[in-house]
DRENTORKOL-3810 file (N, C-alpha, C; in nm, 4 decimals):
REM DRENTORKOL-3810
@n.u->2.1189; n.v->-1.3879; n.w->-5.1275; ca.u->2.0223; ca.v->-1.4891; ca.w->-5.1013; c.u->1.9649; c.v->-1.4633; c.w->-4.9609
@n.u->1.8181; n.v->-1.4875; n.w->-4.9472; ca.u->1.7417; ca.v->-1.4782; ca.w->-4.7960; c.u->1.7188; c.v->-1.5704; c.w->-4.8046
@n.u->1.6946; n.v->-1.6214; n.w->-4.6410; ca.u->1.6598; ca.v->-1.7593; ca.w->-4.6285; c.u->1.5577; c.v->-1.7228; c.w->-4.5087
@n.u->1.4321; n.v->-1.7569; n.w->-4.4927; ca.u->1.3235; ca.v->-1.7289; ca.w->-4.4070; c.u->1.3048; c.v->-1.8371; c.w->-4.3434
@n.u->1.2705; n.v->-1.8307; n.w->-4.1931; ca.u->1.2406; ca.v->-1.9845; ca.w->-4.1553; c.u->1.1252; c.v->-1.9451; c.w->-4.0664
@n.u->1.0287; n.v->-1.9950; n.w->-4.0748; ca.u->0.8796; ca.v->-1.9404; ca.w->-3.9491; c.u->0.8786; c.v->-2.1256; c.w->-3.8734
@n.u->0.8847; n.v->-2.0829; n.w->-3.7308; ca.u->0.8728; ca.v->-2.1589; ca.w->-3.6499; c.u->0.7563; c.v->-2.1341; c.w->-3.6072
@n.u->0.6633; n.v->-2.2857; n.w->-3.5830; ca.u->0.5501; ca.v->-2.2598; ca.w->-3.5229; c.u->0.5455; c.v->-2.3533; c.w->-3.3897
@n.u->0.5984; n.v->-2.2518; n.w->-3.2877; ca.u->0.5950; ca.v->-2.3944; ca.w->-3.1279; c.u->0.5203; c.v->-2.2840; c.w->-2.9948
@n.u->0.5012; n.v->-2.3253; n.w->-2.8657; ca.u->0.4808; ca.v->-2.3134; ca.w->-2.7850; c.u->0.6021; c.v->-2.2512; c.w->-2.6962
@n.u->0.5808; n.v->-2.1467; n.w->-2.6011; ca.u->0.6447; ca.v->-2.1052; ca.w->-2.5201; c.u->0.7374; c.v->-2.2526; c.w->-2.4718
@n.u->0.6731; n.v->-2.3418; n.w->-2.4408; ca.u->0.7226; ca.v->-2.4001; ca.w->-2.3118; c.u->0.8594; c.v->-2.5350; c.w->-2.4582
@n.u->0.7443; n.v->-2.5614; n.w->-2.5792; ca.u->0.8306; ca.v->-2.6379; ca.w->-2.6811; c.u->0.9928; c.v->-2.5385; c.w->-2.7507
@n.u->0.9571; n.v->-2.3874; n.w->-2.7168; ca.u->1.0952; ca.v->-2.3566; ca.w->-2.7595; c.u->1.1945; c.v->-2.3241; c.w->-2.6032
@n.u->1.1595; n.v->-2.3324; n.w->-2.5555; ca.u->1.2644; ca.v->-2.3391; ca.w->-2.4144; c.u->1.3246; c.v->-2.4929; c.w->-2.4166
@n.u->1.2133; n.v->-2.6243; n.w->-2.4047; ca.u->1.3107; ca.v->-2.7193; ca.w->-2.4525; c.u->1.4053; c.v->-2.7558; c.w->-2.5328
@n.u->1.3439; n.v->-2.6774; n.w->-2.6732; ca.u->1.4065; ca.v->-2.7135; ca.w->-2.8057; c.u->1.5757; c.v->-2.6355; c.w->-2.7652
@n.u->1.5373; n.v->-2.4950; n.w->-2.7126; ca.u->1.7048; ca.v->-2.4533; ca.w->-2.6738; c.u->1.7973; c.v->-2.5013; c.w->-2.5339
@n.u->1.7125; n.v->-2.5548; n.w->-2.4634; ca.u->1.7626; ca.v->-2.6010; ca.w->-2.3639; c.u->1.7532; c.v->-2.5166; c.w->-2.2729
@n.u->1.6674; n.v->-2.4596; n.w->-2.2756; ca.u->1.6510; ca.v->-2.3434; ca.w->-2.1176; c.u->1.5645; c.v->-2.4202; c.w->-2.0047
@n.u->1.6067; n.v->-2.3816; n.w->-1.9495; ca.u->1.5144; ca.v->-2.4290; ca.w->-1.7816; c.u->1.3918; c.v->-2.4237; c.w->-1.7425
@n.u->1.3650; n.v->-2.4553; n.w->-1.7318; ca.u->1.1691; ca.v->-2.4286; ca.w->-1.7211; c.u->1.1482; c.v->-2.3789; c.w->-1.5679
@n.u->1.1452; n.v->-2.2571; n.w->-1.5186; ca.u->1.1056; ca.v->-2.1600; ca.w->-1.4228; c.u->1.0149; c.v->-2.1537; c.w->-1.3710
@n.u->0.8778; n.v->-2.1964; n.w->-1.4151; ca.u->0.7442; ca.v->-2.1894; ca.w->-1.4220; c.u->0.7232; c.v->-2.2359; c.w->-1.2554
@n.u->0.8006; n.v->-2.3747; n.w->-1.2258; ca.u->0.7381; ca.v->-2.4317; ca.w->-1.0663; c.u->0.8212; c.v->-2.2605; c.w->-0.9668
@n.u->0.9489; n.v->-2.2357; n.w->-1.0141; ca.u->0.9915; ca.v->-2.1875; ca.w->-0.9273; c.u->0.8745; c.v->-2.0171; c.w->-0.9363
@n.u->0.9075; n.v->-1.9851; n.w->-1.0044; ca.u->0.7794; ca.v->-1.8555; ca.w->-1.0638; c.u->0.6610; c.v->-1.8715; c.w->-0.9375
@n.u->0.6234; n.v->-1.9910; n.w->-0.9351; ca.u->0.4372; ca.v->-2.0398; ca.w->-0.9080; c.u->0.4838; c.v->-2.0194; c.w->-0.7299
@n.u->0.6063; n.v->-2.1380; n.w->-0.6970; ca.u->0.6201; ca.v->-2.1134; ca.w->-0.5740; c.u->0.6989; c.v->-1.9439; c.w->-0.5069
@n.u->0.7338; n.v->-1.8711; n.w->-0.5676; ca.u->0.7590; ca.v->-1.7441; ca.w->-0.5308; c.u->0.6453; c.v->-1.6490; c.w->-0.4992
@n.u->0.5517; n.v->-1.6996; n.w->-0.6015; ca.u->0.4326; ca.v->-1.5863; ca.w->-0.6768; c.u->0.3692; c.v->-1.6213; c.w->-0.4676
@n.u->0.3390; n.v->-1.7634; n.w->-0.4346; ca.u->0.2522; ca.v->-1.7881; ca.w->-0.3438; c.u->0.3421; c.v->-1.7811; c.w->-0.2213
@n.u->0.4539; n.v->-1.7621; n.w->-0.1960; ca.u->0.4878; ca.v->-1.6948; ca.w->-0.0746; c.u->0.4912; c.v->-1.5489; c.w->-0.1022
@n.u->0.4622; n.v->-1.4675; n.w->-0.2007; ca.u->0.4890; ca.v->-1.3600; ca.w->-0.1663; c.u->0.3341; c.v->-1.3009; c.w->-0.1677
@n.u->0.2458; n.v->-1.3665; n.w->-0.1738; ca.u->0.0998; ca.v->-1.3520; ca.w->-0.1662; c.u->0.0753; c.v->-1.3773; c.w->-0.0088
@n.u->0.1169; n.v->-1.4755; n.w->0.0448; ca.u->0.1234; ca.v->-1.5634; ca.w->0.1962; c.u->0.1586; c.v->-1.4292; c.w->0.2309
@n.u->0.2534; n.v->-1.3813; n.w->0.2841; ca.u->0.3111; ca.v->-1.2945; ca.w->0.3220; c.u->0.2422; c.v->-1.1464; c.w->0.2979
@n.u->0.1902; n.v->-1.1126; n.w->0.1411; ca.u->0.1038; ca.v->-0.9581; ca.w->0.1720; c.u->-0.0218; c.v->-0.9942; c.w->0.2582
@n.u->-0.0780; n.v->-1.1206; n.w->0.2353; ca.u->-0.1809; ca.v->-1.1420; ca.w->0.3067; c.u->-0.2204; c.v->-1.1514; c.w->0.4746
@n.u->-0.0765; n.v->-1.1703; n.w->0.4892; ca.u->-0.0213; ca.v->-1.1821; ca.w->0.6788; c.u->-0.0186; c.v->-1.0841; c.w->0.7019
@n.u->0.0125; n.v->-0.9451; n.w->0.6538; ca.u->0.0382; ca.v->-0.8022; ca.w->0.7183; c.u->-0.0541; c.v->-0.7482; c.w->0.6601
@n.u->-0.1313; n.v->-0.7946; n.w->0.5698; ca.u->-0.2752; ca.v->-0.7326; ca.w->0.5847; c.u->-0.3636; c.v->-0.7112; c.w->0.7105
@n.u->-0.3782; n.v->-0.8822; n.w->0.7423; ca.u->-0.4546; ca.v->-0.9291; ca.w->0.8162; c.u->-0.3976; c.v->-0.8205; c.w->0.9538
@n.u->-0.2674; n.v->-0.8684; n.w->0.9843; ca.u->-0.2539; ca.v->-0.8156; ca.w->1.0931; c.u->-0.2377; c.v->-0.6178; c.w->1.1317
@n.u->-0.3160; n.v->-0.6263; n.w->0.9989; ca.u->-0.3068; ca.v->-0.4066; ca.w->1.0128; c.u->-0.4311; c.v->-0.4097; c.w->1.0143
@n.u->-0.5084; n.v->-0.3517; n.w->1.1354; ca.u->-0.6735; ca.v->-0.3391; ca.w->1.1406; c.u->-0.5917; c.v->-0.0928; c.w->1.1640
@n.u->-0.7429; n.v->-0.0637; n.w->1.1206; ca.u->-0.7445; ca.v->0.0935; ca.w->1.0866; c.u->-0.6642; c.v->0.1716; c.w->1.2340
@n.u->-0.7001; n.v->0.0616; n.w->1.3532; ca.u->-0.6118; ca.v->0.2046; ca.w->1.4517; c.u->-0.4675; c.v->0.2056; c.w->1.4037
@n.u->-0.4093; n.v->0.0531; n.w->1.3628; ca.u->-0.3076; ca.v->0.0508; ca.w->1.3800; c.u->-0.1814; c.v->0.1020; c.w->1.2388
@n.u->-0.2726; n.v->0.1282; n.w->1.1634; ca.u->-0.2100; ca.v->0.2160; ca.w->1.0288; c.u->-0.2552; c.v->0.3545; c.w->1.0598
@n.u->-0.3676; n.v->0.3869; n.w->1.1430; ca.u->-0.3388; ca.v->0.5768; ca.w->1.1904; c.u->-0.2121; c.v->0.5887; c.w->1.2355
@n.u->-0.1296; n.v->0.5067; n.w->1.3934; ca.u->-0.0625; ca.v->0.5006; ca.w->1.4313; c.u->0.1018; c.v->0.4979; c.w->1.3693
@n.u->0.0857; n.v->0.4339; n.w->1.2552; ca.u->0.2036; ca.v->0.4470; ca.w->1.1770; c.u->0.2093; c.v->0.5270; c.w->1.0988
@n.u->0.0772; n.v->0.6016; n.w->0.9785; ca.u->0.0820; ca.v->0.6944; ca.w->0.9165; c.u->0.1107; c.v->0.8045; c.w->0.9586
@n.u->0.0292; n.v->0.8157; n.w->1.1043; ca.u->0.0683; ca.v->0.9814; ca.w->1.1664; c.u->0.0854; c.v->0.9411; c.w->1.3300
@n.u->0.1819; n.v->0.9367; n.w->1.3657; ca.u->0.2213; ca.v->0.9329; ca.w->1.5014; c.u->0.1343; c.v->1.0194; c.w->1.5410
@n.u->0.2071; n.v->1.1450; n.w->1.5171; ca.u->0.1810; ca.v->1.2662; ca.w->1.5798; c.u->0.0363; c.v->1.3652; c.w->1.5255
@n.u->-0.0381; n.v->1.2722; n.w->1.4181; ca.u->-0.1766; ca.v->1.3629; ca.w->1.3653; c.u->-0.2554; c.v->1.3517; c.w->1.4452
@n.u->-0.3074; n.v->1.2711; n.w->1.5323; ca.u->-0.4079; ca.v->1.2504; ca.w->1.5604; c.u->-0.3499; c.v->1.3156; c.w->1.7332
@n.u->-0.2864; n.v->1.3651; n.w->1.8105; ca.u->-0.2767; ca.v->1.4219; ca.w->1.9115; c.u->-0.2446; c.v->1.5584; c.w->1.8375
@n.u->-0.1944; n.v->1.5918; n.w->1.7101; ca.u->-0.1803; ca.v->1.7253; ca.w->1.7029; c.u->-0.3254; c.v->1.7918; c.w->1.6866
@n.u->-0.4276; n.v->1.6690; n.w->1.6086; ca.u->-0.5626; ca.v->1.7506; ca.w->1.5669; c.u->-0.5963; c.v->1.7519; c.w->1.7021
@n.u->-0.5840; n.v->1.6954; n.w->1.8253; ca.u->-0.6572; ca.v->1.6947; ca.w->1.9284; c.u->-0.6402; c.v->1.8430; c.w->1.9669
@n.u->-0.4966; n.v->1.8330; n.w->1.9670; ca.u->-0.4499; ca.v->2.0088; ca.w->2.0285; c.u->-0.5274; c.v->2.1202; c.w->1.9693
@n.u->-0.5421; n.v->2.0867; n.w->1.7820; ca.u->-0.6109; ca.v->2.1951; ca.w->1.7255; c.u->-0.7713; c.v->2.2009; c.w->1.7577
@n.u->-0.8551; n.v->2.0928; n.w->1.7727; ca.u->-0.9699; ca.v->2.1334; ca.w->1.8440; c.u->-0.9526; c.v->2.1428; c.w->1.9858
@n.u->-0.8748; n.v->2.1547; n.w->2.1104; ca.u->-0.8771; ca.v->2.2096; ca.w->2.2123; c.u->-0.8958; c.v->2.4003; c.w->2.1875
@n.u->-0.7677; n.v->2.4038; n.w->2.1104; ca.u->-0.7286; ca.v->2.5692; ca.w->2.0817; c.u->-0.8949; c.v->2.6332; c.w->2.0467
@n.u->-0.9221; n.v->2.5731; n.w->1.9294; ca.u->-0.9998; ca.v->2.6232; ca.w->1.8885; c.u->-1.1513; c.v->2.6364; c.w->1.9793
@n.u->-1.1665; n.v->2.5183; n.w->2.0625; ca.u->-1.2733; ca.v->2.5291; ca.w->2.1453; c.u->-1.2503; c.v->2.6538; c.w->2.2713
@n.u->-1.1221; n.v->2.6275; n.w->2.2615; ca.u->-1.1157; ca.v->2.7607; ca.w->2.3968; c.u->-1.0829; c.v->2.8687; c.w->2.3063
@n.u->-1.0907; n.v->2.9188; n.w->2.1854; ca.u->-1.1071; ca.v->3.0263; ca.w->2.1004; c.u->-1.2370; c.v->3.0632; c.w->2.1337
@n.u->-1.3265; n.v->2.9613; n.w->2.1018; ca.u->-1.4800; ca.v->2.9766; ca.w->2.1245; c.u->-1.5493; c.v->3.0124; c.w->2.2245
@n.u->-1.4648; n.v->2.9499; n.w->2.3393; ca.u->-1.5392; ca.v->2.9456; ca.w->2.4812; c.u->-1.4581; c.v->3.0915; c.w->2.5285
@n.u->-1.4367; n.v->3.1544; n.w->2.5448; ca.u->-1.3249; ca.v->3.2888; ca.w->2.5191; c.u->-1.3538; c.v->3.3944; c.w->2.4115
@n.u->-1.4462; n.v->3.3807; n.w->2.3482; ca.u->-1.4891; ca.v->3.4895; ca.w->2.2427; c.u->-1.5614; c.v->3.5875; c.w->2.3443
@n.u->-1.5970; n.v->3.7024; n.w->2.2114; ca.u->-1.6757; ca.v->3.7980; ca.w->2.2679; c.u->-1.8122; c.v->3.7687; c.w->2.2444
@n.u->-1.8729; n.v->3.8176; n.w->2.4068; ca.u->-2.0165; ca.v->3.8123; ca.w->2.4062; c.u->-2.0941; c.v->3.9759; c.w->2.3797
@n.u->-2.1819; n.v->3.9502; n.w->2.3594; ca.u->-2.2655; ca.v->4.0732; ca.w->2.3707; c.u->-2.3168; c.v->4.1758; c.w->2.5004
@n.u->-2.2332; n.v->4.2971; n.w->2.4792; ca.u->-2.2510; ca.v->4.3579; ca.w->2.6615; c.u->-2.1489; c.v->4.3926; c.w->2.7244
@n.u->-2.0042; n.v->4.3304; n.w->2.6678; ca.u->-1.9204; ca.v->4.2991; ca.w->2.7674; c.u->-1.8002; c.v->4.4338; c.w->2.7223
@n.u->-1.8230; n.v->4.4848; n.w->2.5832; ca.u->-1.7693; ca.v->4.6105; ca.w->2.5483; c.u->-1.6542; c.v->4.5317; c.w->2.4489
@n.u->-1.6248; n.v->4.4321; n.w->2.4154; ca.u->-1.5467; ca.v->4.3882; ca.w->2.3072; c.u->-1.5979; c.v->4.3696; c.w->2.1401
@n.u->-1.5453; n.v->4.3804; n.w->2.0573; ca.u->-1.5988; ca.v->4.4368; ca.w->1.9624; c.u->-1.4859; c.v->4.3278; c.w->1.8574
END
């Protein structure tokens, strides 16, 4: 013998019907401090200050690499001088 039973309720009518807890306020108030909070360290990261954490050291190493390279340039061979 089968016995079929189709329930027709609502999320929130079968959590009562079994006696489960209704989560939903706690859910809502988690969801909005943890929004509060991405929104605070948004605010407070403007672009110098995520170069600074992404690359300590990129932005003085590129400095070094266009120094090198400018005194590569300024240090090349001219025409006349017998370098080739």
């Amino acid at each position: 013998m089968k016995i079929t039973v189709n329930v027709d309720c609502t999320p929130e009518e079968a959590r009562a019907f079994l006696g489960l807890p209704d989560v939903q306020p706690l859910q809502e108030a988690v969801m909005a401090q943890m929004q509060e909070r991405v929104m605070n360290s948004l605010n407070a990261m403007d672009p110098e200050s995520l170069l600074k954490t992404w690359a300590p050291l990129g932005l003085q190493s590129m400095e070094q690499i266009q120094r090198f390279f400018l005194s590569q340039f300024t240090t090349g061979t001219t025409p006349g001088n017998g370098k080739k």
